[in-house]
C-alpha positions in Angstrom: 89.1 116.7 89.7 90.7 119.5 91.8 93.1 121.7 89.8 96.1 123.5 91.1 94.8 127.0 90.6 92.2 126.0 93.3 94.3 126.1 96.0 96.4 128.2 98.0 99.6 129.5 96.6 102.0 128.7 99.8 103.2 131.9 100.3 100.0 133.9 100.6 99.3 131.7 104.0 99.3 134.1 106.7 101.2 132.8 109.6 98.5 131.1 111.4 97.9 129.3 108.2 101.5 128.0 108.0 101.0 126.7 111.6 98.1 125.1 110.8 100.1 123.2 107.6 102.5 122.0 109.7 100.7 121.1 112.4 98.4 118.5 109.9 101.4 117.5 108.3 103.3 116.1 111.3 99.8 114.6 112.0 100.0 112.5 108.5 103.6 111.5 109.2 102.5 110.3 112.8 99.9 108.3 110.7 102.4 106.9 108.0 105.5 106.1 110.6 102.7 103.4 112.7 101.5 102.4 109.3 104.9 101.5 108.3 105.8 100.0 112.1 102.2 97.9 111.5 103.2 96.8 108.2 106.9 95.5 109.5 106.1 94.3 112.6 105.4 90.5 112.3 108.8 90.0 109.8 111.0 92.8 111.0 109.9 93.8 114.5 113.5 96.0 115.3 112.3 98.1 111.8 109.0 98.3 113.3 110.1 99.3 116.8 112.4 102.6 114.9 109.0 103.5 112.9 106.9 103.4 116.3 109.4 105.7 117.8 109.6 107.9 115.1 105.5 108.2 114.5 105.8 109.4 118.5 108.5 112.0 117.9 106.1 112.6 115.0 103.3 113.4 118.1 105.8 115.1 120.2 106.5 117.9 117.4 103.0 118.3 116.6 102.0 118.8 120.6 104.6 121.6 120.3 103.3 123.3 117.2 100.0 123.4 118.6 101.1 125.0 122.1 102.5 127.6 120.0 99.3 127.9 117.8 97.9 128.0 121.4 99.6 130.6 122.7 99.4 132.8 119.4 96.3 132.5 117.6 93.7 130.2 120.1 92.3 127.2 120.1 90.5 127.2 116.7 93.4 125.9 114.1 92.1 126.5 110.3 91.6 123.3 108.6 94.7 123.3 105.9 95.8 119.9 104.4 99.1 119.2 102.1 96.8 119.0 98.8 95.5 122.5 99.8 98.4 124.0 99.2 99.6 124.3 95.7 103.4 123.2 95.3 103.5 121.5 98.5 105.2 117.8 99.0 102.9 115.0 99.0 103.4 111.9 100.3 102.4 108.1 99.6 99.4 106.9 100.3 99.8 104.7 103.2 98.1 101.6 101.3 100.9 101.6 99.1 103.3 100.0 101.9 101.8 96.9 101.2 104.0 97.2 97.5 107.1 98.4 99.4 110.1 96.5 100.1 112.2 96.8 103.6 114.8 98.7 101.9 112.5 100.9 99.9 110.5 101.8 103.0 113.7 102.8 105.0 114.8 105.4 102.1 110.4 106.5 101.8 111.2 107.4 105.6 114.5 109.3 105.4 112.7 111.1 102.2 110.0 112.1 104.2 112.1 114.3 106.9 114.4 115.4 103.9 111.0 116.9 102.1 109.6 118.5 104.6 113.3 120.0 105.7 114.2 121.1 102.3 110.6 123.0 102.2 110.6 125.3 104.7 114.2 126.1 104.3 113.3 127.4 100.6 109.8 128.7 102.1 112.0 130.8 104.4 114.5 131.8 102.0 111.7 133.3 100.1 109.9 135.3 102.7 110.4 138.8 104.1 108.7 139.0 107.0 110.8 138.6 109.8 108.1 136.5 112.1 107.3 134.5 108.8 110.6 133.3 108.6 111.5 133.0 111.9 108.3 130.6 111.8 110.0 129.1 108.7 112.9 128.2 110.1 112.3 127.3 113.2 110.2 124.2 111.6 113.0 123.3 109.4 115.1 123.4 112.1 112.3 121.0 114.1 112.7 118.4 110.7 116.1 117.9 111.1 116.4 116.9 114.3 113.4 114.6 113.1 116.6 113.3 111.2 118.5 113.4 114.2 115.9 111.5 116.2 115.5 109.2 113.4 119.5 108.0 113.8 119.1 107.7 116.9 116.5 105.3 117.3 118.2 103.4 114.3 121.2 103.0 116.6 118.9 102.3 120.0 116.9 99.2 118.1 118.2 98.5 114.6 122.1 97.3 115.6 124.6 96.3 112.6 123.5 92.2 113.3 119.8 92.9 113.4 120.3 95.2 110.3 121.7 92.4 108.7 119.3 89.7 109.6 116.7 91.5 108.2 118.1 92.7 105.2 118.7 88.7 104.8 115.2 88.1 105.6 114.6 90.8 102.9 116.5 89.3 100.0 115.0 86.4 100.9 111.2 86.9 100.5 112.3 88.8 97.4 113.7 86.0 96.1 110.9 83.4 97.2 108.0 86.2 96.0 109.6 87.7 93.0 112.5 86.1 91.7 112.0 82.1 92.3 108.2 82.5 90.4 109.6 84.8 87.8 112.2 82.5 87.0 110.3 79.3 86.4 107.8 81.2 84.8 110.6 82.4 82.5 112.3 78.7 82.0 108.5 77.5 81.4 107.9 80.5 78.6 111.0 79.9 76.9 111.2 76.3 76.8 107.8 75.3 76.7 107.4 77.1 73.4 110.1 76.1 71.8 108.7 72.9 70.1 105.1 74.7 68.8 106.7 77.6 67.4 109.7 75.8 65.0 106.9 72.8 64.4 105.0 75.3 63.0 107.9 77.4 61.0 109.0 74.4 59.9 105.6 72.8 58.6 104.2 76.1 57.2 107.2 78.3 56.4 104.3 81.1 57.3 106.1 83.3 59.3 102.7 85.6 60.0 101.5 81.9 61.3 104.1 81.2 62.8 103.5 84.6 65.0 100.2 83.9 65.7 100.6 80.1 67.4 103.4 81.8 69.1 101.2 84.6 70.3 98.8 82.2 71.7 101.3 79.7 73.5 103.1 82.3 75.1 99.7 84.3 76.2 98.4 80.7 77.1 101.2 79.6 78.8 101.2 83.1 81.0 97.7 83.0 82.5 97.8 79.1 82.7 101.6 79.4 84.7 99.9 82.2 86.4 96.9 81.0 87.8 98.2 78.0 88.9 101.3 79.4 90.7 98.6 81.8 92.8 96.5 78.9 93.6 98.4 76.5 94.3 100.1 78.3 97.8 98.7 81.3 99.8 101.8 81.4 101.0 100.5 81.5 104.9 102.2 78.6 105.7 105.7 78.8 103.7 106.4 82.4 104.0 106.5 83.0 99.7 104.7 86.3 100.0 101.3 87.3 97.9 100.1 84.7 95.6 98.9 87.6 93.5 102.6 88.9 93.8 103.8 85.6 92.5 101.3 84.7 90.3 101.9 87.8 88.5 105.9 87.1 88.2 105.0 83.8 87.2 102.3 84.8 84.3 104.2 87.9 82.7 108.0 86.2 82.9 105.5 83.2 81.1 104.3 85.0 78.4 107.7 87.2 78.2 109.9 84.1 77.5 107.5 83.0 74.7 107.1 86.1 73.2 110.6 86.5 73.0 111.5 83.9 69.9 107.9 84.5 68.4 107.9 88.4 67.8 111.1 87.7 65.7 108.0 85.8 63.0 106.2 89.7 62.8 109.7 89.5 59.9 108.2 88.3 56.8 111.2 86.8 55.6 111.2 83.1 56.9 115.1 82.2 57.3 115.9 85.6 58.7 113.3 85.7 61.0 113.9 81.9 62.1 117.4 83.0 62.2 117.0 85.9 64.7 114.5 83.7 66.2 117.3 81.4 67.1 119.7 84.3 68.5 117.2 85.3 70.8 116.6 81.6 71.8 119.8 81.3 73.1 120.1 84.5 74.6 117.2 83.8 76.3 118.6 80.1 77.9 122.2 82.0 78.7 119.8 84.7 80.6 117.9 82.1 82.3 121.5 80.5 83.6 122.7 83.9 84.9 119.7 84.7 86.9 120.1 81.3 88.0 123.6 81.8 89.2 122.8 85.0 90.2 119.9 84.4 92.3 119.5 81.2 92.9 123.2 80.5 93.8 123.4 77.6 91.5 126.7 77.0 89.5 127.0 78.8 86.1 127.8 76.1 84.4 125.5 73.4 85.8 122.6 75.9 85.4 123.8 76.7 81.3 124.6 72.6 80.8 120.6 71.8 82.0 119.0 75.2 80.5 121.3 74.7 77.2 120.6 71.4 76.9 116.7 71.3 77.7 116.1 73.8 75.4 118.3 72.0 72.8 116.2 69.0 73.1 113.4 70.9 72.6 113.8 72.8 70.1 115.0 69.3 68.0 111.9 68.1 69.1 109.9 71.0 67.1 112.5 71.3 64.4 111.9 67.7 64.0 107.9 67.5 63.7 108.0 70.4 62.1 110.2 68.9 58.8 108.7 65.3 58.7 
């Protein structure tokens, strides 16, 4: 482990040092711009053509600030990384894309020039040596019109309409990766455990029982919903994103929707918890019609009528078993 007071304070870097921190710091963002153009390319190649550009105006800068190490200090740079440096930014790491969305990746960029801008502008404030800061500031200067660039290969390749198709695109592998598994994992959680749970308040009046059956439905309901929406498409073929993505929405909106109307049974009082067990039933159906409508674009009250009423059903159904 590799503590703080290990490394260099930033502003006892001599100005060769400083160089040298900027010059393997516009190497990194070179490396994380083609990362991010890789990682778009196939499903957003206009993205991916603005992230190529920048990672080469990324190459550009750092050509320049090696010329000037050149020409001031020789060919030897000092080897000085971001985590050397205590109180520096850090970025990243460049295996996390694979977690971002479109959107999020767009405003990871746009932080990234902000950063590094916003650093040596208070770097500079701070020094008083004249060639420091000149130094200083000329590289703040340099990551703005990284800014600039940026905007300007947005415009070149990423017009209003291609914007737009891809933010659709976007929304939509959200929806078919996140939202569409999440939701029937949800409906499946809520419903599903309906009937086990009142059976058993209703044949035991045990409410720490009644916990525990709802405990295990809900956490057997999760990996089994889970598992099976990961297996059952690797999403090559119809576009739905990770399995492990889905299967993940699938399994914890599972479990979440049965654990809602059993954790009310942790109450040892049987007709309050069953009561607040039956509030959060039916919060939990009207929830499942809003995302539905939300989401899904199906009508409000077509979604509530079939949620309401499934869960009615049910519900009687364990209510029911659970008496006789």
């Amino acid at each position: 482990m590799r503590f703080s007071f290990n490394r260099k304070r930033f502003k006892d870097l001599s100005e060769q040092e400083v160089l040298a921190l900027a010059i393997s710091s516009e190497e990194d963002d070179a490396r994380i711009y083609r990362g991010y153009a890789e990682r778009l390319h196939a499903e957003y190649p206009d993205s991916a053509a603005v992230f190529k550009g920048m990672a080469e105006e990324e190459n550009e800068h750092r050509r320049r600030l090696i010329d000037l190490h050149r020409s001031r200090f020789g060919e030897v740079i000092p080897l000085l990384r971001r985590e050397h440096v205590s109180g520096y930014y850090a970025r990243r790491p460049v295996w996390l894309i694979e977690n971002l969305s479109l959107e999020r990746i767009r405003q990871e960029a746009a932080a990234m020039e902000q950063d590094a801008e916003k650093f040596y502008l208070a770097a500079a404030a701070r020094t008083t040596d004249a060639a420091t800061r000149q130094l200083l500031g000329d590289l703040a200067a340099a990551e703005a019109g990284h800014q600039d660039s940026a905007q300007d290969l947005t415009e070149k390749h990423l017009d209003d309409d291609s914007r737009s198709d891809e933010d659709n695109r976007a929304h939509r592998q959200f929806l078919l990766t996140w939202v569409q598994p999440g939701l029937a994992g949800l409906m499946d959680g809520s419903v599903s455990t309906l009937a086990p749970i009142f059976a058993t308040a209703f044949a035991t009046h045990n409410t720490w029982t009644t916990f525990l059956v709802g405990l295990a439905a809900s956490v057997g309901a999760g990996i089994s919903m889970g598992f099976t929406e990961a297996a059952s498409d690797d999403g090559e073929l119809s576009g739905r994103g990770s399995p492990i993505k889905r299967g993940v929405a699938s399994g914890v909106m599972t479990t979440v929707g049965g654990l809602g109307h059993a954790l009310p049974y942790l109450i040892t009082d049987f007709w309050t918890a069953t009561v607040v067990a039956i509030i959060v039933v039916f919060v939990e159906l009207w929830a499942i019609a809003w995302i539905q409508n939300k989401f899904m674009e199906t009508p409000f009250f077509r979604a509530a009528f079939q949620v309401v009423l499934g869960g009615a059903l049910v519900f009687a159904a364990g209510v029911l078993i659970g008496s006789g």
